[in-house]
C-alpha positions, 0 to 999 in steps of 0.5 A: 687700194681702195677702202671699200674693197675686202682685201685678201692676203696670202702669208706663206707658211712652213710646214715639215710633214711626218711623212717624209722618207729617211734612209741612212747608210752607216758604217760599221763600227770598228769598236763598240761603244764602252756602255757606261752611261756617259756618251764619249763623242769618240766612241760613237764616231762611226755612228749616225748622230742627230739633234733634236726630235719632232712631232708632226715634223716640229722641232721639240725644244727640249734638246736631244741628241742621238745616235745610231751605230752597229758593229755585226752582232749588235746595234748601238743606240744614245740619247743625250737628252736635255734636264730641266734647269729646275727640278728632277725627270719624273722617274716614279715608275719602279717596276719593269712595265711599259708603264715607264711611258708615264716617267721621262722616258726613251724608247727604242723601236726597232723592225727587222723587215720594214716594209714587209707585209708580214713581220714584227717590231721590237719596242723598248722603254727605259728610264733614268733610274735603270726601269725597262720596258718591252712589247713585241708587235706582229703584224701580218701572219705573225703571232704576237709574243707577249711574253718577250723581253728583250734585256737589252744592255742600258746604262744611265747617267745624269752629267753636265745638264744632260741624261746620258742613256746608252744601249746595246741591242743583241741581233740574236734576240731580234733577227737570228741567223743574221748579222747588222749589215744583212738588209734594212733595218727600221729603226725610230727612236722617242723622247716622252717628256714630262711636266709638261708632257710631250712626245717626239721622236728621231723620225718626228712622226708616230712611234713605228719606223714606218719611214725610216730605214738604216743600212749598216754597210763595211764598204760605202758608207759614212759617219754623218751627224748634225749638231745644231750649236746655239738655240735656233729657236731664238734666231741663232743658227748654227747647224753643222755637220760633221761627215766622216769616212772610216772604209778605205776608199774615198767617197765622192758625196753632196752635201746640202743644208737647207733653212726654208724661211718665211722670210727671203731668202733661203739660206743654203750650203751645198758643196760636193766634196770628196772623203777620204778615209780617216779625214772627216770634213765639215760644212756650217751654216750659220745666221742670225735671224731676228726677223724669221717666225717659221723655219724649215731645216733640210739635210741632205747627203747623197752622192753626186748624182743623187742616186744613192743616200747617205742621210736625210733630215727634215723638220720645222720650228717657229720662232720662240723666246728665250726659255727654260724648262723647268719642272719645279711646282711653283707656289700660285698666289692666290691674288692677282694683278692686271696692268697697262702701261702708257710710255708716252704719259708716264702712267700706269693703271693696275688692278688688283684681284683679292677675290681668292683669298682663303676664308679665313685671311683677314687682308690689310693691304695689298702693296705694289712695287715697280722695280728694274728688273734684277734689283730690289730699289722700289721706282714706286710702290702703290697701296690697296687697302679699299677694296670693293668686292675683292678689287681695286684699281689706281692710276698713277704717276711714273717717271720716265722709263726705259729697260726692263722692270717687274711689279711685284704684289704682295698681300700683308694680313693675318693668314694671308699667303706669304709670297710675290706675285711678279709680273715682268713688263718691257719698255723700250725707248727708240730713237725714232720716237717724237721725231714725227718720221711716217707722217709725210704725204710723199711718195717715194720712188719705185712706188708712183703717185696717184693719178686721177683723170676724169671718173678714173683711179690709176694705182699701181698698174691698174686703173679704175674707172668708177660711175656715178654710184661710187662703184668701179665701172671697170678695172683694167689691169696689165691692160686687160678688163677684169670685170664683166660688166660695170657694178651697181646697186640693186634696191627694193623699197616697198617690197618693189625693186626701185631704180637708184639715180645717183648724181654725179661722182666728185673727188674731194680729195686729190692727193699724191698718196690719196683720193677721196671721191663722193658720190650720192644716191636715191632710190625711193625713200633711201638716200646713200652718201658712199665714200671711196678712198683710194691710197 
């Protein structure tokens, strides 16, 4: 390349769209779940089950699982959803209002006739303290109810780090005269989370179930869920699915798992397999990624011909730190620290911020403490005591480092805020340091050195040849010229256009992975010096 072009480059990208159609054929259930508010995986056996919700088709990271079931009179719905590892689910609504979209919530939205032009949706909301909520949306010539209320069954519990909500929705109250296995029913299930605030969904776009339709069928139908087993957010992949047959006839089925990744290659599991009633099967596909930044989850299970669906997934995620959700309300000092670290002269500078201190602090000294992350021995510990304006800086001496460590700030006065700032920092030490590896001018096979013959540049299956003025004369690429004509400058001086006459092009550098070449210019008054480097 040479250093006088303007270089593009494309980096591709992962991206799920909401709009995507789901359609899920689900069995019967042969008993209804026992709605205790704890989620027995028994129990919803012969429900659909699925991991994790999305907006815009990005995963959210607070886990939650699903499920979805029917028997004839009823449809069965559950949430397993993630609790903070610190503090509570915001649950300050008491009332039964859909004001409960302003606590940690659920929702359950249901269409009897998706697709219709005329007809109506049932939306539900609850809490974890036991608060419901209920809307009734018409659309078409359909009058809206609003003084329907669903009282639909819920029962709530907190176990194991996990919000357990299970419900029962009567078909009478929705759809009279009709019973779970009679048409297509549109069914979206949402999370609304709090502290910080977030909304996501089983359908990973809007609220209404536009795009998603559940079929709950007695004969041709399988029990479908997917558990994603470790924290793909990290680069640990294990997605599962678990695919069973409770009807009394197998079922012939392909099953495909596919992770996009900007990264090559993909990663995929397909198999065709045939489910006999009462044999659940299970496919895996597991990984571990270091290296991926955006990922793309696709599940599919159909028949073999791909004419008929039995479940459809979709959604994305980028690559994130480990995390932990917390909704504590953490104390904010207010004093500051900011800081750089130089490995290789075992230095380190700080600033420190007093500037917010309330007025009536009396401040004697900020102290700063390096220490390994974990422990509480100080490695070197720092004093502020001459502050100008509210801010200091020091510079100091380090011994050698490696691992993780924490500078921890502490303000010491009358009335000053008790507390530590802590501010983690890393340093990793790599075998490859001061070994001077990268510095070599050699070119390495596959990869061809430069060649430089007369005005031309030959790199990497092109060839430029350049003209007096530095500027390329031509470009041939797969053995076809590129450029109309030769390039050249244009220069005006005095308000009058002025011919360059330029000297002649020399190289000053010809190396095997480098090529300087020089060429000079007058036009007028204007003297140019251009340098083309090619590498």
């Amino acid at each position: 390349m040479f250093s006088h072009l303007l270089q593009c480059g494309l980096i591709g990208a992962l991206s799920a769209s909401a709009a995507w159609a789901a359609d899920y054929r689900v069995p019967l259930m042969a008993q209804p779940p026992k709605l205790d508010g704890k989620i027995e995986p028994a129990e919803w056996a012969q429900s659909a089950g699925f991991d994790g919700f999305a907006m815009g088709g990005n995963l959210e990271r607070r886990r939650v699982r699903a499920f979805v079931g029917a028997t004839p009179s009823h449809l069965y719905f559950a949430f397993l959803s993630q609790l903070p590892a610190e503090g509570e689910l915001t649950s300050a609504v008491d009332t039964d209002t859909v004001k409960i979209v302003f606590d940690d919530s659920i929702e359950v939205w249901i269409d009897p006739t998706p697709g219709s032009e005329h007809g109506q949706m049932f939306q539900m909301l609850a809490n974890a303290v036991g608060r419901q909520g209920y809307k009734h949306h018409a659309r078409g010539n359909v009058r809206e109810r609003p003084d329907w209320r669903g009282n639909w069954q819920v029962a709530n519990g907190l176990h194991d780090g996990y919000w357990h909500c299970e419900l029962a929705v009567a078909i009478t109250d929705i759809a009279p005269g009709r019973t779970a296995d009679q048409g297509a029913w549109g069914i979206n299930l949402c999370r609304n989370w709090k502290q910080p605030w977030a909304f996501s969904s089983l359908g990973g776009g809007a609220y209404a179930p536009e795009n998603i339709r559940f079929t709950f069928a007695r004969q041709d139908a399988l029990a479908v869920a997917h558990e994603s087993r470790a924290d793909a957010f990290v680069g640990d992949l294990d997605m599962n699915l678990s695919i069973a047959n409770p009807t009394d006839k197998p079922i012939a089925v392909k099953a495909e798992m596919l992770i996009k990744r900007d990264v090559m290659p993909e990663l995929r599991h397909a198999e065709e397999l045939s489910i006999e009633p009462g044999k659940p099967q299970q496919i895996a596909l597991q990984a571990k990624d270091a290296s991926t930044r955006k990922y793309q989850l696709d599940i599919r299970v159909t028949s073999p011909d791909g004419q008929k669906g039995y479940y459809a997934r979709s959604y994305a995620w980028a690559a994130d730190k480990p995390w932990l959700w917390t909704t504590t309300k953490k104390q904010v000092l207010p004093i500051d620290i900011q800081f750089a670290y130089y490995p290789y002269l075992n230095r380190m500078r700080i600033l420190a911020d007093v500037s917010n201190l309330p007025e009536a602090a009396v401040l004697d000294k900020l102290t700063c403490t390096i220490r390994k992350k974990g422990t509480t021995k100080a490695i070197k510990t720092v004093t502020f005591d001459k502050f100008a304006k509210g801010r200091q800086e020091l510079a100091f001496e380090l011994r050698p480092l490696n691992g993780e460590y924490e500078l921890v700030a502490q303000a010491h006065g009358k009335n000053v805020p008790p507390g530590e700032l802590i501010k983690p920092f890393q340093r990793t030490v790599y075998e490859w340091e001061h070994l001077g590896l990268g510095t070599s001018k050699k070119v390495y096979p596959p990869f061809t050195p430069i060649q430089v013959k007369g005005m031309s540049v030959s790199t990497v299956l092109r060839e430029h040849t350049m003209n007096d003025a530095g500027l390329w004369e031509q470009v041939i690429a797969a053995g076809k010229p590129l450029l109309a004509g030769p390039m050249r400058f244009e220069t005006v001086a005095g308000g009058q256009p002025v011919t360059p006459k330029a000297t002649s092009l020399r190289f000053t550098r010809k190396r095997d992975n480098e090529a300087i070449a020089e060429a000079r210019f007058q036009a007028g008054p204007l003297r140019a010096l251009v340098q083309s480097t090619g590498d």
